[in-house]
N, C-alpha and C positions, 0 to 999 in steps of 0.2 A: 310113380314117384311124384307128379306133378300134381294129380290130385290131391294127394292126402296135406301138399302145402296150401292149396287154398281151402280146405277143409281146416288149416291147423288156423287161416286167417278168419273165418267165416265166424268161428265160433269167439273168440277175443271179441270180434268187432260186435256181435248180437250182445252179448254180455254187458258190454259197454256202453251200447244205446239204451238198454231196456230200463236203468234210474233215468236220462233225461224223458223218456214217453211219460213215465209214471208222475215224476216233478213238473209236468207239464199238465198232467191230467190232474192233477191237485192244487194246481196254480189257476184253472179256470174254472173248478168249485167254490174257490175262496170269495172272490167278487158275489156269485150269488148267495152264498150266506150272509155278508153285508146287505145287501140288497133287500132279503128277509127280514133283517133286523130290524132296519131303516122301515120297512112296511108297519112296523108293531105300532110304532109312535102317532100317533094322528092327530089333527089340529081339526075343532067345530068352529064357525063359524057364525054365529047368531047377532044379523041386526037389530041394534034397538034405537038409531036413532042418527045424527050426523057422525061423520068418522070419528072425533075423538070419546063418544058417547057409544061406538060398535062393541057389542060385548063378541069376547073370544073365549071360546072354553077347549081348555089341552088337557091333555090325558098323561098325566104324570107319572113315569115310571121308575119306582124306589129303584137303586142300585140295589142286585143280588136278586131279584125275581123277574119272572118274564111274566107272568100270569094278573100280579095284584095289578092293578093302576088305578089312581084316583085321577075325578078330574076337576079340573081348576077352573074356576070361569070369571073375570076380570074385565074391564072396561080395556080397551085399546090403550088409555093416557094411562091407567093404572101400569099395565103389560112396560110400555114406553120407562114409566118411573123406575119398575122393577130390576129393570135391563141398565139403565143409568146410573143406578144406585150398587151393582153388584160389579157393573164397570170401574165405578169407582173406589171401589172395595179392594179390586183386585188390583189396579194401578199402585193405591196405597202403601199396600203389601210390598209391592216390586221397588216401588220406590224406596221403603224402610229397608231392605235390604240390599238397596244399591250404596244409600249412605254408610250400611254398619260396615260392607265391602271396603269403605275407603280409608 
């Protein structure tokens, strides 16, 4: 009589565990798929001259494919302007819609 009560617990409790093994084993796939992705992207490097004169060529990846990429290659101050200008683009944005907010 006393076995068949821990046979009736044995099996509840396996049951029970076997989604956290599995939500575990799919939660430590995840990071290395990011990891893969992040590999895709690559940044060259080509000097031509003192730093704001270093040309930089990236490998631009359209959203929706993983295969095409073009790549871009731009003086360092250029790279600098680019990032400053798109900065400020997006602030704008935030900002016109803090006003319409109030």
């Amino acid at each position: 009589m006393r076995g068949i009560n821990l046979l009736g617990l044995a099996v509840p409790l396996i049951v029970s565990v076997a989604p956290v093994a599995a939500f575990a084993q799919a939660a430590e796939t995840k990071p290395n798929a990011v990891a893969k992705a992040s590999d895709v992207a690559s940044e060259e490097t080509i000097i031509a001259g003192p730093n704001e004169e270093e040309v930089i060529c990236k490998r631009d990846k359209p959203t929706g494919t993983r295969v095409a990429t073009k790549r871009v290659c731009k003086t360092a101050r250029l790279w600098n302007l680019e990032r400053i200008e798109m900065r400020r683009t997006v602030e704008r944005g935030q900002n016109e819609r803090m006003k319409e907010g109030n």
